[in-house]
N, C-alpha and C positions, 0 to 999 in steps of 0.2 A: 807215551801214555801218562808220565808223572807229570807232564808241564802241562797236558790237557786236564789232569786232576786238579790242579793249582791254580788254571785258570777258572775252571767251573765252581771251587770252592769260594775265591775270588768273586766272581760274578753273582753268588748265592749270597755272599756275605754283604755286598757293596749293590746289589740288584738294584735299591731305590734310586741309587746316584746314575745308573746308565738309564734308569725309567724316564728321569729329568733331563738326561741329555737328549735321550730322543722324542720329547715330546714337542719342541719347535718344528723339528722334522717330518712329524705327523700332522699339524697344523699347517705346513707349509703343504704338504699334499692335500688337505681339501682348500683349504684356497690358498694362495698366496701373495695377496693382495696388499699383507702388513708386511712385505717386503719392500714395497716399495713408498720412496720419499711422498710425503702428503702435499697438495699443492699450497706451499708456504715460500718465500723466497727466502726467509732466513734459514730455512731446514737445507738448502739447496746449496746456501752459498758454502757450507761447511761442506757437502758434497765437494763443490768445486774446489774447497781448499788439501780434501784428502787427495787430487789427483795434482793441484797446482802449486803446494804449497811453497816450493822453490821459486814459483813464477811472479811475476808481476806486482814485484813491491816499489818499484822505483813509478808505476804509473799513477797516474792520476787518483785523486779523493778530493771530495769537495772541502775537505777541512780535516785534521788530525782526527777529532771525535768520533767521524763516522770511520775509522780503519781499526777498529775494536774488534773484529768478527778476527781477522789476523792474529791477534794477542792471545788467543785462548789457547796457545803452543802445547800445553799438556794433551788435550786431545785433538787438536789438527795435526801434529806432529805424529801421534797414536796411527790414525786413521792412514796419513801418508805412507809410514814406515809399512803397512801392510799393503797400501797401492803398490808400493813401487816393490813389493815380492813376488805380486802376482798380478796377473792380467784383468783387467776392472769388471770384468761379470766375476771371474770367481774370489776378487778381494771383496763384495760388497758382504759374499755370504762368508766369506772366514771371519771376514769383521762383527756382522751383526750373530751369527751364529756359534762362533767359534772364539770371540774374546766378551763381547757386550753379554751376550746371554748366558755365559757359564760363568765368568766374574761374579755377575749379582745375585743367581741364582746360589750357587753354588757357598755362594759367602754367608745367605741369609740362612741355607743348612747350618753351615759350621756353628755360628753362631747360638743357633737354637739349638742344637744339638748337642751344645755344650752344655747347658742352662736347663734344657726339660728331655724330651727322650729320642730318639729316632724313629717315631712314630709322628709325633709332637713335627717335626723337623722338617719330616717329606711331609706332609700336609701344607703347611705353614710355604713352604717352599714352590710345592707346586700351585698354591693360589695366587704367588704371585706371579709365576710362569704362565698360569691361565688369564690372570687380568691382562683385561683387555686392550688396555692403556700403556699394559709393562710392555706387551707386545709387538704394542705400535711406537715407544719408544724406541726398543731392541732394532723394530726392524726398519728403521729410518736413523738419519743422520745428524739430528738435532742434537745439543749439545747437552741435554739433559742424561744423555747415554753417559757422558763424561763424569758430569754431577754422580749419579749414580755408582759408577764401579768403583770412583775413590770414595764414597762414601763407604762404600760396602766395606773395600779395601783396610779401612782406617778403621772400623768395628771391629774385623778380624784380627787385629793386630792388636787393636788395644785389649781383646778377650785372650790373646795368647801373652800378653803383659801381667792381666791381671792373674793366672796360672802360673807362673814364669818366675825361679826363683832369682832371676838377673832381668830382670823386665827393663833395661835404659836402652838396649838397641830396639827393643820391638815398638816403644816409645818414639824413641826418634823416628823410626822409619813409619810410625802413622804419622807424626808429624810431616815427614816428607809429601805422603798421601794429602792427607786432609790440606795440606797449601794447591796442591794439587787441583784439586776440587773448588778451593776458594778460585785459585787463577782461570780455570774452565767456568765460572759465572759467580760472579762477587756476592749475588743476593746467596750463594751457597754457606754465606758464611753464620745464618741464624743458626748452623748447625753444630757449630764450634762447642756453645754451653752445653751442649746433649753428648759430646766426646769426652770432655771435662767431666760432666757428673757422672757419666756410664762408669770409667776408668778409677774415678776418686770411690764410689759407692761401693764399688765391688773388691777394690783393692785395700778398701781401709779394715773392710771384714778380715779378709785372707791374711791379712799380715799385721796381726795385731801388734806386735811389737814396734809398729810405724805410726809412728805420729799425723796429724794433717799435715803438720807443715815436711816432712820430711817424705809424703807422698808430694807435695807443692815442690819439694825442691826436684824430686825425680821428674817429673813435669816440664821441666827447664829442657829437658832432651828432645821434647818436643820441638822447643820453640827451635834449638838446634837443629833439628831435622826440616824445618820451615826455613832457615834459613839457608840450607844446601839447597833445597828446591828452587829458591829463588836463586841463588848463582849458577846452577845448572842451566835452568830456564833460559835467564837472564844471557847467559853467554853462546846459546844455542841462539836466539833471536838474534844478536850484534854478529855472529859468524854467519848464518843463514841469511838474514836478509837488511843488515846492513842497520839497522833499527835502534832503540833504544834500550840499555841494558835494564832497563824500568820498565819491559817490555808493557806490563802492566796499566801505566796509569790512562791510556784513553779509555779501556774498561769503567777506571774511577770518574773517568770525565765525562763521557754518557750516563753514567750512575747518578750523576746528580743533576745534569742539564737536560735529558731529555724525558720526556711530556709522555705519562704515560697513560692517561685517561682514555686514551682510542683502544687500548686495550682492554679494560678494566668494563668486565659487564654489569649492568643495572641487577640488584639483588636478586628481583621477581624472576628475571632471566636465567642468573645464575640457580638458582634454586630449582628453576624449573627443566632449563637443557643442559644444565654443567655436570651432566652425569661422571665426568672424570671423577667428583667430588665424593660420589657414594662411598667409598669405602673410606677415607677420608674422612668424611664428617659422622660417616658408623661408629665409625671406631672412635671419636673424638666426643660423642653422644654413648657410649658403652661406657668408655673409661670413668669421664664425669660423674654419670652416677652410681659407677661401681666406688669412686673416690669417697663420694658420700655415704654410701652404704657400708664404707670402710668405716668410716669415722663415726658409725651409729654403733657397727656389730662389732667392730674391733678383732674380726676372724686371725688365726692364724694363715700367715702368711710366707712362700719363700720370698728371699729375697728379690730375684730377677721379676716375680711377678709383682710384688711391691715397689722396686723402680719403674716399674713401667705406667702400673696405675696410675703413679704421683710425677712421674716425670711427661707423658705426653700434652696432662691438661694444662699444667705449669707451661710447659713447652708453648702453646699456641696463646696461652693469656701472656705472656712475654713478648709473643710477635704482636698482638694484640695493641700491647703499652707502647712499644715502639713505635709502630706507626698503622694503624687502623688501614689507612687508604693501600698503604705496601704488602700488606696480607690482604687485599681484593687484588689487586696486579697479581700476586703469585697463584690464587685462587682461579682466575682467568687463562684468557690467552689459549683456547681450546686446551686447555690441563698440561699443554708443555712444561709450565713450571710445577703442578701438583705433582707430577711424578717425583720432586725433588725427595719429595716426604713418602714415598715407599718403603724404607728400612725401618723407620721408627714404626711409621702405620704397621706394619706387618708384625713384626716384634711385638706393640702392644696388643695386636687382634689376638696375635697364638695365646698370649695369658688370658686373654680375654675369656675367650671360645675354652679352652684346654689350658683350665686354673691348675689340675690336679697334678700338670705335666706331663699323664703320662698316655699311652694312645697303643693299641695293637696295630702289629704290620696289617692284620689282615684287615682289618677296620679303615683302617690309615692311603690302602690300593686301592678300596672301594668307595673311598670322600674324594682320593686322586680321578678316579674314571670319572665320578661324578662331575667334577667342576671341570676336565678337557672334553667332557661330551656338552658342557655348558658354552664353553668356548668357542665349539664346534657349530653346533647349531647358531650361533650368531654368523660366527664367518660364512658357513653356507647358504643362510635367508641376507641376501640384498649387501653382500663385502663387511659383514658386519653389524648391519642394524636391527637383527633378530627380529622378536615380536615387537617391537615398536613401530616398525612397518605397519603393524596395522591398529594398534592399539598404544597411546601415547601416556606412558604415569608420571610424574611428575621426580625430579631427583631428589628432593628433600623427601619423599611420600617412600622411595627405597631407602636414603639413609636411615632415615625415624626405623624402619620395619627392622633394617640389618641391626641398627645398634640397640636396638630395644631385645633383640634374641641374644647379641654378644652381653647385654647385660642380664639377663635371664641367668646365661650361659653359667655365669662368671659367676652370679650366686646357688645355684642348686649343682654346679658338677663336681663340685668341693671332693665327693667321696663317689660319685657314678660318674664313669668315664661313658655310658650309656647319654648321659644328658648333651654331650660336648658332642659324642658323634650326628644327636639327633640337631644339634645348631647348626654345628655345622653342615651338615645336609640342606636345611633351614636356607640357608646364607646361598650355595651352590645351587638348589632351584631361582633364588631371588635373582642371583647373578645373569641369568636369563634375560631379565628386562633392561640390562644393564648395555646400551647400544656406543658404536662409534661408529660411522662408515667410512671407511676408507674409502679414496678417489684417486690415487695416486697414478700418474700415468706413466708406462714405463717406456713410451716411445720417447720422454726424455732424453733416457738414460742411450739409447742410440742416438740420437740426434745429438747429443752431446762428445759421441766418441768418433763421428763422422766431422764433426768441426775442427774438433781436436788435432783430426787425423791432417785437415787442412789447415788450420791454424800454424804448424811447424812450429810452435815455441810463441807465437804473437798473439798479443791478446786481441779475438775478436771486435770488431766495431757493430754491434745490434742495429739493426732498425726496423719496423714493420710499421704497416699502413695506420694512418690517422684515423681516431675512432671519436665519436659522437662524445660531446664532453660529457654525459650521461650515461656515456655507456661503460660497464665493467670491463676493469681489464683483463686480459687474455691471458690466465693463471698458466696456462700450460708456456706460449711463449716468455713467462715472465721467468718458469722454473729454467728452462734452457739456458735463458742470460743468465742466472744466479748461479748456474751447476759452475761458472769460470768464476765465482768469487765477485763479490759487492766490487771489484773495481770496473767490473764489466757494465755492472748497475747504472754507474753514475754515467755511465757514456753513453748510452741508449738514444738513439732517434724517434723519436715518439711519432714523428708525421711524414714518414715516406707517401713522396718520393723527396718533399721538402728533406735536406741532408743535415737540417740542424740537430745538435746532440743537447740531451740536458748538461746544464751548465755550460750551456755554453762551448764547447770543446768540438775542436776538427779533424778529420780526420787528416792524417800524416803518410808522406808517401810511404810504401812498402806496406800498408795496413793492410787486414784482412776484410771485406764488408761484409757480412751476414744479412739479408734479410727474410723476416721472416712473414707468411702473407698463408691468409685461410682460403685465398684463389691464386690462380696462376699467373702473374703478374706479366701486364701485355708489353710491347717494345717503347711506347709512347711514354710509359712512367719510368720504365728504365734510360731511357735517352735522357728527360728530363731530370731524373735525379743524376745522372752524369755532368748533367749542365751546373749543376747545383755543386760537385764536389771538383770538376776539374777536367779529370781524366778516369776514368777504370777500366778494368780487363775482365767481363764474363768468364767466368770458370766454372760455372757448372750450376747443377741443382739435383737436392734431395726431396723424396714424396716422402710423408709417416702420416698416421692413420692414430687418433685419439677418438674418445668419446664424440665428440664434436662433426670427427668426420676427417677427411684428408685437409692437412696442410702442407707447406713448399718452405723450401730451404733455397734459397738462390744467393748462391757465393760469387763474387767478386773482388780481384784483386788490384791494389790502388799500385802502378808501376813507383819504383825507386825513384823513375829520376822525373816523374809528372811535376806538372806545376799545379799545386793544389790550391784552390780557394782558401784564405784562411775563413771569410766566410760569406755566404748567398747568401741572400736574402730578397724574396720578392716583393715589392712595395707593401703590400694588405699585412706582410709577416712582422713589417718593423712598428714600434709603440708610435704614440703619436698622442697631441696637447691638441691638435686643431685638425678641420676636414674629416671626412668619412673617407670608406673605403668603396671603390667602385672597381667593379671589372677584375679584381685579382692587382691592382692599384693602390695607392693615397691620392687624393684630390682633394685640394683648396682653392674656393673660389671668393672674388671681391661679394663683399653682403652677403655670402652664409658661410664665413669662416672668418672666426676673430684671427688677430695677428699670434704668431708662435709656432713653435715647434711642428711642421708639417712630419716627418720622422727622428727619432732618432734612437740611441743603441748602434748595434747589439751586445757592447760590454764583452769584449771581448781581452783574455790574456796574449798579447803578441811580444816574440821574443826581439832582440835589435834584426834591425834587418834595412833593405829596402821593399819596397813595396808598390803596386801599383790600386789604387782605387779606382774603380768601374763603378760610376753614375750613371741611371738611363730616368732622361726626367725631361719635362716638356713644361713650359711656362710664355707667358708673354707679357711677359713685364721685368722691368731690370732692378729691382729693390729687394730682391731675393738674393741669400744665400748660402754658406754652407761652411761649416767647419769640421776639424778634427778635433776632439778633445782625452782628456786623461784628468781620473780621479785619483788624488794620491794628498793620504792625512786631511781628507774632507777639505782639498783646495784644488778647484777645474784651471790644470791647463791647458792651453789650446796650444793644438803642433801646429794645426796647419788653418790659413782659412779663405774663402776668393768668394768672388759670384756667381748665381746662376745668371750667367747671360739669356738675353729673351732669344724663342726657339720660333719664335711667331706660330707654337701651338706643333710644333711637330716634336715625333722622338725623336731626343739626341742623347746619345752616348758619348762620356767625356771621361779620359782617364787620367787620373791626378798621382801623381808622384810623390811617395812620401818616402823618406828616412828618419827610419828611428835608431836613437844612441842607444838606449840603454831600455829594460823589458818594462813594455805596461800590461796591468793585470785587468784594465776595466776599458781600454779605447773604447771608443764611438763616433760617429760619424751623423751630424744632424746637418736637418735642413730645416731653411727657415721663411717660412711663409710671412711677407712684410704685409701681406690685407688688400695688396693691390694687384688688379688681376687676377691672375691665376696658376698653381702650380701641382702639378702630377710630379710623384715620385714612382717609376716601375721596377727598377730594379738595384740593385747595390752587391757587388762585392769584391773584394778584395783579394790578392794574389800576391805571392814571394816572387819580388826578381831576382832580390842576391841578400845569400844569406851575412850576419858578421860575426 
């Protein structure tokens, strides 16, 4: 009876904290839709990295730059550790439920809790548990989860430094965090100055006896605790998969070479569907001119709520100065990256709303119902997109309303805690028209552990049927490829039953082939892409059932010891300077085709070897011919070269024997239309006879 007293004492005392824990749990019963990954491939590929992340680093990448998804080891490494405890339906939810969702939630309590009241704390806490956005962070796989808990992490720590009459270890170890969080996405690092000033502002109070510089010099533990992170990291990458102990810098090398305007939406747009932004640019529209309304009225102020005034709008006019066009990128991107800015947001909303600090539980359980019956009602009208479904407001027209009440708020609750409950209520009806729909499909997530299951340790070879160059791609087949990690990406066959892969790449005896098809694919496009890779062995097929309707899984496996194409290609598939395409053909004829290049390509990487090349080509003239060539430091040379002898107009198949010493990365194989006569190219490909 005394341990049942202890724990019900317990429970009465700490009740807010188990309210928080099972409020994803009650959300997940009326829908649980923000469980699952959104149709994105980069949200996916990190999926496939928590299940692969030992797998597939010696495979192919079209270049260093694009194996950055790999590097983000603090949380792929996170994610795996809990794959591999438990079986992949129930690590998705220990993961998103049980580490991602009680980290952030639970940090932004502590934090607030510390600073204004336990009223103040569970509010503040659980509106970020009810946004909408935290949600569908939490409950997907995108890397902004990662962003997020060492941020959170690194608050924590620096608030139990600043209390802390030995504060150098609790220093170091947010050091340790906050690199963390840099190495999980580099744009995380605008957040660095906002660690700095939190730690320096609040520390220089409490310990007056300390100087600036001698809180500067404690500071240095930091940079120590960044630098353990990096050799941990660092030496976990070079043991794990062979890598660079910098595991880091293709992160930096995308960082700066690639284009991100495809992301980046037009203002009008943003403003009007970037609903991510509403709480965001409330709070960044409250602060402002509660900043100004400081510097007229001069109020008495505590502290934490005076950093926050002056520290958030600082905050974002800095990102501002740096670079205008990289705060619309982080702005974008359906709010993947805005989520980065939930712990400041949230932090300055609670001073915002609840200047006075202080808040009754019973006030406090009653703004809670409010804003998860707000939550509520969207997930159950339409996965999310509440009344927008029928009536459409604009995002800017919610932020103006939310931060015009958070600044209301912020000047009349000085001395009535009455005014902050009635904003905040204010805020949790607004939240209402605050939409996201989720679309996620969780036939994915089996059709991923059904490959898996055949896969045996090899990385899939994708392909599914040729689609209209206009026509969208097939998000759901896209997420599949992506759940096995971006190196899956780059190998994809775009135009079954044709067996060509992007960039170029062949398939290899022992491969697995995957394809995938939204009908049942007949014997005749199977035979023919057999023609096209060599040899394979049917093994089977899976049916699954998305929005769209039934799609087919058809696996086949390519035998060890086949003799594989290195590559097909059918006339009409190779480039070409001269002649049209006829019949699934090239053809060039005397008087309507200038002299030149009747095919050539396909740029292909081959290792030393021997080889046979398969020509099927029909001509009747003898001034035609053909070489083999290799690009290497922008100078063509040629391995091999002969003639197309005349066929007097019929097909003839002719196979040429090549040996290659040492690997070319770009061969090809052209043929050359001299103007006279006539020359059809139908088919071309090439075959290993003996490796070297």
């Amino acid at each position: 009876m005394i341990w049942r007293k202890g724990v019900a004492r317990s429970i009465e005392a700490h009740w807010e904290k188990v309210a928080l824990l099972l409020l994803p749990f009650i959300l997940a019963t009326i829908n649980s839709c923000w469980l699952i990954n959104k149709n994105d491939i980069d949200v996916w590929f990190y999926y496939g990295y928590f299940h692969h992340f030992l797998d597939y680093w010696n495979t192919f990448s079209p270049s260093e730059g694009q194996t950055y998804y790999g590097t983000r080891i603090p949380y792929t490494a996170l994610g795996h550790l809990v794959y591999s405890l438990f079986d992949a339906q129930a690590a998705r939810y220990v993961l998103n439920l049980f580490v991602f969702y009680p980290i952030a939630v639970f940090s932004l309590f502590y934090v607030v809790r510390v600073h204004t009241s336990r009223g103040v704390a569970f509010v503040i806490s659980a509106m970020l548990a009810t946004d909408l956005f935290f949600i569908r962070t939490v409950g997907s796989d995108y890397v902004d989860n990662g962003v997020l808990i060492y941020q959170f992490i690194t608050f924590v720590l620096l608030t139990k430094a600043i209390f802390s009459e030995n504060p150098n270890i609790f220093i170091m170890i947010s050091g340790f965090f906050a690199t963390c969080m840099v190495f999980v996405h580099l744009l995380s690092v605008v957040f660095l100055p906002v660690f700095f000033a939190y730690y320096l502002f609040f520390s220089i109070e409490r310990k007056k006896n300390r100087n600036l510089f001698t809180c500067l010099y404690i500071l240095i533990y930091g940079l120590l605790g960044a630098a353990v992170c990096l050799v941990a990291w660092g030496l976990l990458f070079v043991y794990e998969s062979g890598g660079s102990f910098l595991f880091f810098l293709p992160q930096i090398k995308i960082f700066f070479s690639e284009r991100t305007s495809s992301y980046v939406l037009p203002v009008g747009k943003l403003f009007h569907q970037g609903y991510w932004l509403v709480i965001h640019m409330a709070t960044l529209i409250a602060a402002v001119l509660s900043f100004v309304w400081l510097c007229i009225k001069k109020p008495s102020l505590d502290r934490y709520t005076l950093f926050w005034i002056c520290t958030y709008p600082a905050f974002y006019a800095l990102l501002a100065t740096i670079k205008l066009e990289g705060l619309w990128f982080l702005a974008s991107r359906d709010g993947l990256y805005a989520t980065f800015f939930f712990p400041v947001t949230y932090m300055t909303l609670g001073v915002l709303i609840f200047r006075n600090g202080h808040l009754g539980m019973r006030v406090a359980t009653i703004l809670v119902v409010l804003f998860l019956c707000s939550v509520a009602i969207r997930l159950h009208m339409d996965n999310g997109a509440g009344i927008q479904t029928w009536i459409s407001i604009p995002m800017v027209v919610l932020a103006a309303f939310v931060g015009l009440i958070g600044f209301s708020s912020f000047m009349l609750s000085a001395k009535r805690q009455r005014t902050s409950a009635i904003a905040a209520c204010l805020v949790g009806f607004t939240t209402v028209a605050i939409p996201w729909k989720f679309d996620g499909n969780s036939s994915v997530f089996a059709a991923h552990d059904i490959i898996e299951h055949k896969a045996q340790g090899r990385l899939p070879k994708f392909f599914w049927p040729v689609q209209a160059a206009d026509a969208p791609i097939d998000v759901d087949f896209a997420s599949i490829v992506a759940s096995f990690t971006e190196r899956t990406w780059w190998q994809v066959g775009w135009s079954f039953p044709d067996c060509v892969q992007m960039y170029g790449r062949s398939v290899q005896p022992g491969d697995l082939i995957v394809i995938l098809s939204r009908t049942r694919l007949g014997s005749k496009d199977l035979d023919q892409f057999e023609e096209c890779i060599g040899e394979i062995e049917k093994t089977g097929e899976a049916v699954f059932k998305d929005r769209q309707g039934e799609y087919y899984v058809q696996f086949a496996d390519v035998p060890k010891d086949a003799k594989i194409n290195v590559f097909y290609r059918n006339g009409d598939k190779l480039p070409s300077q001269v002649g049209i395409v006829k019949d699934g053909y090239r053809f060039a004829r005397d008087g309507e085709a200038n002299e030149g290049f009747l095919t050539f390509g396909p740029y292909v990487e081959v290792s030393p070897g021997r080889y046979t090349i398969n020509l099927s080509y029909s001509t009747n003239a003898e001034l035609n011919w053909w070489d083999i060539v290799s690009k290497k430091n922008e100078t063509i040379t040629i391995v091999m070269r002969g003639n197309l002898h005349n066929t007097n107009g019929r097909i003839t198949e002719i196979g040429i024997k090549v040996d290659l010493s040492e690997k070319m990365n770009d061969l090809e194989f052209r043929t050359y239309f001299s103007g006279k006569g006539d020359l059809s190219v139908h088919k071309l490909s090439m075959v290993r006879s003996e490796s070297k």
